[in-house]
Backbone as ProteinMPNN parsed JSONL, in Angstrom:
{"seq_chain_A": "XXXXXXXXXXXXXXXXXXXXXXXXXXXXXXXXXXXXXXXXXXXXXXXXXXXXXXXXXXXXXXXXXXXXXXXXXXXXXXXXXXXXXXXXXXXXXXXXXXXXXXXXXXXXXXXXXXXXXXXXXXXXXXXXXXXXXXXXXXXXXX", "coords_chain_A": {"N_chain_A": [[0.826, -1.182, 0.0], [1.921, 0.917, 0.826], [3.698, 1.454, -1.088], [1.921, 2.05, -3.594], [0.915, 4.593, -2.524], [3.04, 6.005, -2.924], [3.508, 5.758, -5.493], [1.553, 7.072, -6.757], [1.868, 9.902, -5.52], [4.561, 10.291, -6.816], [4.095, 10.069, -9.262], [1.775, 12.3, -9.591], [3.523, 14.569, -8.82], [5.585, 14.822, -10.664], [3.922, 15.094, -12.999], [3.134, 17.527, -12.539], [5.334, 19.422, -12.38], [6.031, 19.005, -14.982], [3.947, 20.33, -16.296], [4.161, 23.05, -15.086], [6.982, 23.399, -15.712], [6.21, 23.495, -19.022], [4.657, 26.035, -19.027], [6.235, 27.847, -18.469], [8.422, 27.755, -20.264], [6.879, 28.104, -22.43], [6.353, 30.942, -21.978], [8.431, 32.558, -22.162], [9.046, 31.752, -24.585], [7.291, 33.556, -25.874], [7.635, 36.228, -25.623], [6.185, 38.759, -27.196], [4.188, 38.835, -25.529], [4.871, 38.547, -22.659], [5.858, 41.559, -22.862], [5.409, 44.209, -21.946], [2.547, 46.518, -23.049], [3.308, 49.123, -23.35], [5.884, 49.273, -24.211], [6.223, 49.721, -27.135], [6.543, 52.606, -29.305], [4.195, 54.726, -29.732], [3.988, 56.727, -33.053], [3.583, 59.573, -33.943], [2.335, 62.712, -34.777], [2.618, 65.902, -33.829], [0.088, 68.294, -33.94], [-0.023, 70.83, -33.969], [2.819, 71.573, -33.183], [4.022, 70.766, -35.472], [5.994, 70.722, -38.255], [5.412, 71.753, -41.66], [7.035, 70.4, -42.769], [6.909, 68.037, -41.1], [4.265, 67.671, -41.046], [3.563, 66.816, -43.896], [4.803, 64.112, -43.605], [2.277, 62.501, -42.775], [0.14, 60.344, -43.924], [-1.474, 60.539, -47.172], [-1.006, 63.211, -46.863], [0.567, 65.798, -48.478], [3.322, 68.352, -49.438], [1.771, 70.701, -50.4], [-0.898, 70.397, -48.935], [-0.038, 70.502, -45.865], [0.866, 72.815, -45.785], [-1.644, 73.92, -45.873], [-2.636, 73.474, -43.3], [-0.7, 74.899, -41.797], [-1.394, 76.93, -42.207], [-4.141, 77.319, -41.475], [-3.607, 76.943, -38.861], [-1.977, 78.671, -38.17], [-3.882, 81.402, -38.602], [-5.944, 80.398, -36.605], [-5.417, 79.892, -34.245], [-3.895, 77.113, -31.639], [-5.177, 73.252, -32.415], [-7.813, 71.839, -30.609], [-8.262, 69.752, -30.487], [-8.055, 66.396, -32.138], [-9.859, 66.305, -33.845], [-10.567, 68.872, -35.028], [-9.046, 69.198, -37.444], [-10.664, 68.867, -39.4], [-11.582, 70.974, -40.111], [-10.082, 72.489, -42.028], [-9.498, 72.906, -45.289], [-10.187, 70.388, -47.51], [-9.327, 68.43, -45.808], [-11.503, 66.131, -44.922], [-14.33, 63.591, -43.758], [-13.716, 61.01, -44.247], [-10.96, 61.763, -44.982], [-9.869, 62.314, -42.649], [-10.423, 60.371, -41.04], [-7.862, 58.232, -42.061], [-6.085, 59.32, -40.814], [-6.044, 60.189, -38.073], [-5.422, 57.989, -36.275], [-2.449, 58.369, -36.886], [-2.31, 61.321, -35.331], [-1.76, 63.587, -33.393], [-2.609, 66.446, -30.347], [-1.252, 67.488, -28.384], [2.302, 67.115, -26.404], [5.095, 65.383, -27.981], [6.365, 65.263, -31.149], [6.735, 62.011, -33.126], [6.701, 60.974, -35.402], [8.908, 59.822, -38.078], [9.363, 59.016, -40.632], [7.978, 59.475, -43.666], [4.413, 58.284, -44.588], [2.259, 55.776, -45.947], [-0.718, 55.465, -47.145], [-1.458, 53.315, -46.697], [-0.623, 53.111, -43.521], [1.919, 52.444, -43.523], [5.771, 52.462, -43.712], [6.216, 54.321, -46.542], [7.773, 53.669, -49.762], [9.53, 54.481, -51.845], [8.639, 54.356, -55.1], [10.136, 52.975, -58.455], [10.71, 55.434, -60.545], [9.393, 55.341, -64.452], [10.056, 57.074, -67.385], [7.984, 58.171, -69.631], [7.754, 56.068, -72.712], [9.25, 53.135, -73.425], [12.346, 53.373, -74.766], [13.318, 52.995, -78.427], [14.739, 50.068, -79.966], [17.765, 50.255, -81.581], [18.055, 48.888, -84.218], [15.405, 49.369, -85.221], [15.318, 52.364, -85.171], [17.443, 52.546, -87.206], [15.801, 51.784, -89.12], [13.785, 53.66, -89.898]], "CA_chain_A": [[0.0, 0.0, 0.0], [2.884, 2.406, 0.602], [4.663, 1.723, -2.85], [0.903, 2.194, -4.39], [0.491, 5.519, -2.407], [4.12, 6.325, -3.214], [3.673, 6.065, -6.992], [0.592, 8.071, -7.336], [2.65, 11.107, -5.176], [5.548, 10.96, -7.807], [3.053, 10.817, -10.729], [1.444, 13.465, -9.609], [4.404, 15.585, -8.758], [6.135, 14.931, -12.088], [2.757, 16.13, -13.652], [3.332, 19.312, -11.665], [6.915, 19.82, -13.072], [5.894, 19.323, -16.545], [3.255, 21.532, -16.451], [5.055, 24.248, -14.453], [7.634, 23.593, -16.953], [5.327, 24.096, -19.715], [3.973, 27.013, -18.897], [7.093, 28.763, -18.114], [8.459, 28.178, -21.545], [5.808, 29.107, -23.442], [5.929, 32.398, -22.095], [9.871, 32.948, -22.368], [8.943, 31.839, -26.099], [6.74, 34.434, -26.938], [8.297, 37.757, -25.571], [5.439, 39.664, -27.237], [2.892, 38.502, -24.333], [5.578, 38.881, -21.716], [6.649, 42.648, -22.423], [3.935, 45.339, -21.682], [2.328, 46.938, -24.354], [3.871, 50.736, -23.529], [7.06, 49.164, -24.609], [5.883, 50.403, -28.524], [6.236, 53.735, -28.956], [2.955, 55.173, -31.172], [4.392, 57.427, -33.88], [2.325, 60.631, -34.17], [2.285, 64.166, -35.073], [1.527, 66.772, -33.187], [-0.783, 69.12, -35.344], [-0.184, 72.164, -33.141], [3.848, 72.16, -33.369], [4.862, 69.979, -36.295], [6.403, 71.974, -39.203], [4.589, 71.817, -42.365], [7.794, 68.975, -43.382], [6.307, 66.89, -40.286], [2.93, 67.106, -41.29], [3.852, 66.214, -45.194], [4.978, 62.909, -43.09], [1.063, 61.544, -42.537], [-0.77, 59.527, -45.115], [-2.087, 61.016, -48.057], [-0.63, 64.676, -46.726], [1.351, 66.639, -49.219], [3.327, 69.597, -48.942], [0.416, 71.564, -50.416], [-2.212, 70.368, -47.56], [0.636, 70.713, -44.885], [0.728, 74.176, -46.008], [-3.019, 74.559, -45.488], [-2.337, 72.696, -42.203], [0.174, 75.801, -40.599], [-2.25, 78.394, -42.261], [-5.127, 77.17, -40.759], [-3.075, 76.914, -37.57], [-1.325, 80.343, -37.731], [-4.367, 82.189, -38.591], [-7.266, 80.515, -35.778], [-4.78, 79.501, -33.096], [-3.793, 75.706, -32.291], [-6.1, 72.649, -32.088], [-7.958, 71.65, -29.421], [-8.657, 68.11, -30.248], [-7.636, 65.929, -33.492], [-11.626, 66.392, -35.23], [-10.635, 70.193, -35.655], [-8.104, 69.371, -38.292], [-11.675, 68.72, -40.636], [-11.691, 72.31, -40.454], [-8.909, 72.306, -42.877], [-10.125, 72.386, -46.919], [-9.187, 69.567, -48.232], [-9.448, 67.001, -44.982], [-13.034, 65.681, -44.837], [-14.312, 62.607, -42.776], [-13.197, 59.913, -44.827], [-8.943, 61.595, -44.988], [-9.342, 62.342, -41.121], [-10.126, 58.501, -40.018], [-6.971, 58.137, -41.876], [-5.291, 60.538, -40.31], [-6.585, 60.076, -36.831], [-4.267, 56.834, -35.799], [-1.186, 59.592, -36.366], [-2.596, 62.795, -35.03], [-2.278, 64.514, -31.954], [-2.738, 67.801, -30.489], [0.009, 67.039, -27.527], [3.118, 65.868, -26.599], [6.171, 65.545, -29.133], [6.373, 64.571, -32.685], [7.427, 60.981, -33.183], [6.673, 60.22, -36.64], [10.023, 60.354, -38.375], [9.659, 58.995, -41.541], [6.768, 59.42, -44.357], [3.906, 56.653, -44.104], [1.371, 55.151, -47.109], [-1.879, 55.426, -46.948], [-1.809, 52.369, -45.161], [-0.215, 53.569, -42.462], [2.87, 51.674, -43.45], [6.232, 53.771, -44.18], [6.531, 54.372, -47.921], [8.678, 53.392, -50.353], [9.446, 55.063, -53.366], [8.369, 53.369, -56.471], [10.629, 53.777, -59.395], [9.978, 56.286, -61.649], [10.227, 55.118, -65.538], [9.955, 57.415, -68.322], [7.072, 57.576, -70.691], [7.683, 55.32, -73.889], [10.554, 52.636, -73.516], [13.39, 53.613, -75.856], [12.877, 51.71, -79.057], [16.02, 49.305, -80.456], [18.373, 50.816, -82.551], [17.629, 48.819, -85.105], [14.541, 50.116, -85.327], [15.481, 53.643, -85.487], [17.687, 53.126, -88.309], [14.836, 51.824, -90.206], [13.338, 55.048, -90.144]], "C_chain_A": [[0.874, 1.252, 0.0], [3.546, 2.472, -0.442], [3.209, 2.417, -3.492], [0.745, 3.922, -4.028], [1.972, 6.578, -2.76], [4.213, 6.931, -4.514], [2.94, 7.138, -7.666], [1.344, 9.561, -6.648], [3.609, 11.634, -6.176], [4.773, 11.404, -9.141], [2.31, 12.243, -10.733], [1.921, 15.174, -9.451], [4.841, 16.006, -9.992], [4.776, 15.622, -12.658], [3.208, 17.333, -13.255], [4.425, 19.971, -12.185], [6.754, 20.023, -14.554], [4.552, 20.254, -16.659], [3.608, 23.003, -16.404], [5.982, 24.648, -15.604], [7.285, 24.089, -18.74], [5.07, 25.374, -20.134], [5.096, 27.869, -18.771], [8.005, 28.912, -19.96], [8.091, 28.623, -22.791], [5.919, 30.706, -23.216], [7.271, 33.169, -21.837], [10.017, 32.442, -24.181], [8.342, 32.805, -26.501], [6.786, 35.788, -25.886], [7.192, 39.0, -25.892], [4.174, 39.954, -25.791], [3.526, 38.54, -23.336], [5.64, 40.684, -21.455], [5.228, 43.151, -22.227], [3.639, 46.037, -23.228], [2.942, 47.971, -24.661], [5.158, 50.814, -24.127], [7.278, 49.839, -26.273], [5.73, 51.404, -28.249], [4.784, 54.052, -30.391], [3.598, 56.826, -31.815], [3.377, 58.205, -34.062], [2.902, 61.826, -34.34], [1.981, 64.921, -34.233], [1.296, 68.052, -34.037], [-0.287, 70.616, -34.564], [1.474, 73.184, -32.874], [4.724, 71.427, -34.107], [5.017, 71.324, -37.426], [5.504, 71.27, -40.349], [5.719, 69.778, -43.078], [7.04, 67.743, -42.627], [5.377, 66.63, -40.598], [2.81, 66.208, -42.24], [4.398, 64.38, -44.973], [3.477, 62.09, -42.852], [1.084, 61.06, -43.787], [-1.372, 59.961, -45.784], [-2.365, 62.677, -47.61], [1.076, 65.118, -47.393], [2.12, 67.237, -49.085], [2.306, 70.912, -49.15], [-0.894, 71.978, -48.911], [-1.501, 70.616, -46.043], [0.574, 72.187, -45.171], [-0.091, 74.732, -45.09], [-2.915, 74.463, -43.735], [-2.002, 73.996, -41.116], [-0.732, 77.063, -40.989], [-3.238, 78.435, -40.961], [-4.727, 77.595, -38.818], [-2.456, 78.43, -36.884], [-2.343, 81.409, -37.729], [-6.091, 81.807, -37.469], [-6.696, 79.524, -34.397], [-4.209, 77.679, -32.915], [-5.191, 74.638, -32.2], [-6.345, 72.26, -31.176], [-7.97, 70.48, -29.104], [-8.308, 67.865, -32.219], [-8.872, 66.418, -34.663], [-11.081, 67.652, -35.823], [-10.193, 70.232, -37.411], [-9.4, 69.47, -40.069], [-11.771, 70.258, -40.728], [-10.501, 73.107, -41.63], [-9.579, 72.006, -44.312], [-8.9, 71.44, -47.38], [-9.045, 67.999, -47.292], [-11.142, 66.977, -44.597], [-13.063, 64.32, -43.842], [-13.56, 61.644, -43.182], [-11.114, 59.891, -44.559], [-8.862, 61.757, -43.417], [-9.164, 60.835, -40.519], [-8.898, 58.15, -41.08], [-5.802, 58.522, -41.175], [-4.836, 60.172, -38.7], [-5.73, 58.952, -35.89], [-2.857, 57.776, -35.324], [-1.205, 60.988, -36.343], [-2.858, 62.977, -33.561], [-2.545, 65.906, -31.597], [-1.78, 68.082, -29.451], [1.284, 66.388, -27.462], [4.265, 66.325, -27.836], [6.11, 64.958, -30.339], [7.078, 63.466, -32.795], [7.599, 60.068, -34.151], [7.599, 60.681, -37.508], [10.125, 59.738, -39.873], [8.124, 59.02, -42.468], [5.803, 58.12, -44.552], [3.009, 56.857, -45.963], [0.15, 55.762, -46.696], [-2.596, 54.282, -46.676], [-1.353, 52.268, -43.841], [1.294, 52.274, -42.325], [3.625, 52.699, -44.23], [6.498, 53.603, -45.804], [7.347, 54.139, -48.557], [8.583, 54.17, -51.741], [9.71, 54.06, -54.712], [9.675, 54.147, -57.533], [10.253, 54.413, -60.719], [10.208, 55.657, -63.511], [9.463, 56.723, -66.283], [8.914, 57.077, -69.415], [7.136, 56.343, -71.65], [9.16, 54.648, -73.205], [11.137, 52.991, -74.878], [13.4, 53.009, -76.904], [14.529, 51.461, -79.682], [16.555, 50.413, -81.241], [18.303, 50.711, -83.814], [16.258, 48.989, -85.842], [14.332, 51.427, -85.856], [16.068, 53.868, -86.703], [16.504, 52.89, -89.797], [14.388, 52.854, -90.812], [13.735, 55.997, -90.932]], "O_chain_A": [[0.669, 2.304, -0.606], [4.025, 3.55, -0.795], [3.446, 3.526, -3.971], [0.489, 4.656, -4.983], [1.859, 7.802, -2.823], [4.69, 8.027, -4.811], [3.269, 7.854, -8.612], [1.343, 10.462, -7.487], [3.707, 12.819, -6.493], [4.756, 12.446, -9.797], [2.282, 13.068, -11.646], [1.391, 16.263, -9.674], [4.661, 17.13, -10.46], [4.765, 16.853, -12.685], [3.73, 18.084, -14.079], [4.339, 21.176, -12.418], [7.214, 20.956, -15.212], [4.641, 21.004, -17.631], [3.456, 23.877, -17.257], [5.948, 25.682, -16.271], [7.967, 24.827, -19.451], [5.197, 25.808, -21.279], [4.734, 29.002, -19.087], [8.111, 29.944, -20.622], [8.611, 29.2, -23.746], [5.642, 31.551, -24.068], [7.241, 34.3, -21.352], [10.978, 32.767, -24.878], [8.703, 33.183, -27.615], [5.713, 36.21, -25.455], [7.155, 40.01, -25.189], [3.599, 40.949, -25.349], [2.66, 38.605, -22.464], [5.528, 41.187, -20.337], [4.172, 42.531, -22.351], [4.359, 46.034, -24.226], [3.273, 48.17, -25.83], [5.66, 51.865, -24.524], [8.339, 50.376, -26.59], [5.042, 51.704, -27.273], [4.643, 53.638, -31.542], [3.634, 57.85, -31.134], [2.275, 57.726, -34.331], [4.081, 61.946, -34.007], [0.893, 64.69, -33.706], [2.151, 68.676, -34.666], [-0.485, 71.545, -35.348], [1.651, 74.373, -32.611], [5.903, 71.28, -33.783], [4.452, 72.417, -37.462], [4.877, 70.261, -40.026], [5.338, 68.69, -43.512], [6.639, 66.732, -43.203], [5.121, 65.426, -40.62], [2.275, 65.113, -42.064], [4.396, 63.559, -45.89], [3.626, 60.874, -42.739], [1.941, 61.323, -44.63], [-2.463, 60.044, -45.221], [-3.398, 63.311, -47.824], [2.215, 64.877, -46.992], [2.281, 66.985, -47.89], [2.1, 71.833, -48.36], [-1.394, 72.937, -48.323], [-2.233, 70.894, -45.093], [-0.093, 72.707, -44.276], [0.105, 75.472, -44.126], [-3.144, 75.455, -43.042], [-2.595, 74.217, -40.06], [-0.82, 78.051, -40.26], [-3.236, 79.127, -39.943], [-5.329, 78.228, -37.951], [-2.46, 78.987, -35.786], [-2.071, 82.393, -37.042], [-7.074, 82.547, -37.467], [-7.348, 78.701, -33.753], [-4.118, 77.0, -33.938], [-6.261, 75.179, -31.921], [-5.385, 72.098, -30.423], [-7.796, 69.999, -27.985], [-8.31, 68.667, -33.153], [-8.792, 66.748, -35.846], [-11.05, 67.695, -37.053], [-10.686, 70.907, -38.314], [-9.175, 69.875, -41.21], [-12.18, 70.619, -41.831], [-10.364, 74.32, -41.787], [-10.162, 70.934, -44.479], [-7.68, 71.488, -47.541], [-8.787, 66.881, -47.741], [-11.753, 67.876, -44.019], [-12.054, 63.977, -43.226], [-12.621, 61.344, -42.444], [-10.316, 59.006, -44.248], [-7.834, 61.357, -42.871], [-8.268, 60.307, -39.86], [-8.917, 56.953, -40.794], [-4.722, 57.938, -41.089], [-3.711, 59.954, -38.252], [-5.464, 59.267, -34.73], [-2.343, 57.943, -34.217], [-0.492, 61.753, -36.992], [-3.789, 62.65, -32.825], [-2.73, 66.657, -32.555], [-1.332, 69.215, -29.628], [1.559, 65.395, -28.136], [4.248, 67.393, -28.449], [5.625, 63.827, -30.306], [8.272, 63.676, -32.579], [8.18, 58.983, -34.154], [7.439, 61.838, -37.896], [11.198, 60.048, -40.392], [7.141, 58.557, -41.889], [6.32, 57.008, -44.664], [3.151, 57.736, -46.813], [0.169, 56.624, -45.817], [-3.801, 54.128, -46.48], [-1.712, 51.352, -43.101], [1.571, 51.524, -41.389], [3.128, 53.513, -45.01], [7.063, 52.569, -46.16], [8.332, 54.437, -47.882], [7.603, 54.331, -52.468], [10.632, 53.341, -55.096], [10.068, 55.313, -57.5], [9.639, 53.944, -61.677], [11.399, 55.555, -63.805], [8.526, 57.326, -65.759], [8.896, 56.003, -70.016], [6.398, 55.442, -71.25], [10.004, 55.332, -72.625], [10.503, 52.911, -75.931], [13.552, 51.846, -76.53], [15.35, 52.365, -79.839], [15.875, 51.397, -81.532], [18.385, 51.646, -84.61], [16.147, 48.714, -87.037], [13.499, 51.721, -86.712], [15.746, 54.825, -87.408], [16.392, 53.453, -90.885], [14.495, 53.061, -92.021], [13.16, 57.085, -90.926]]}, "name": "protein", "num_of_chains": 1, "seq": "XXXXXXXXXXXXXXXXXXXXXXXXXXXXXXXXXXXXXXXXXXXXXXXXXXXXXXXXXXXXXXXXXXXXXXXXXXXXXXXXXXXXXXXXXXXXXXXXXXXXXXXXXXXXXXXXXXXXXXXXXXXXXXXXXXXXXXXXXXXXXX"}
């Protein structure tokens, strides 16, 4: 009876170890679910003391509409809240909920490089030239 009550103690310990064990490496495997979330910084603008270059950094903002951006700003003070910026010709509802992810009205500017209009940073496509060049032998046909 004491080997029988013996065996079920280790079985049930060892369970305990591999579980424990388990559980502890799972969550030294995935690092994202360990760290805190504040560890990401959120890249944003602030509308109220970015330069017209910073603004030209959102998503489907120009240097044209950054323009409008420091007018608007220089001539009816700063914003009070991100919605204002619809007060701006040219940002309507539809370009603000893009917008709105990297816009603040506080705080420091932290968006340092130009994004998409998926809110992913841009890449510059390469440019070609209208018509490809045609052969040479071609041309002397002519």
């Amino acid at each position: 009876m004491f080997v029988r009550n013996a065996a079920r103690t280790f079985a049930l310990a060892l369970g305990l170890v591999a579980l424990l064990a388990t559980a502890s490496s799972a969550s030294a495997a995935d690092p994202a679910a360990a760290a805190p979330a504040t560890t990401t910084a959120k890249k944003v603008v602030n509308v109220n003391t970015a330069s017209s270059d910073e603004l030209a950094r959102l998503p489907r903002v120009g240097p044209s509409l950054a323009g409008k951006i420091v007018a608007h700003r220089d001539q009816n003070g700063p914003f009070k809240r991100a919605e204002d910026l619809m007060e701006v010709k040219g940002i309507g509802e539809k370009m603000f909920a893009s917008l709105k992810p990297f816009v603040s009205v506080s705080g420091p500017t932290t968006l340092t490089e130009k994004l998409s209009s998926k809110g992913t940073t841009a890449k510059a496509a390469p440019k070609t030239k209208g018509k490809p060049a045609a052969p040479a032998s071609e041309k002397a046909v002519k």
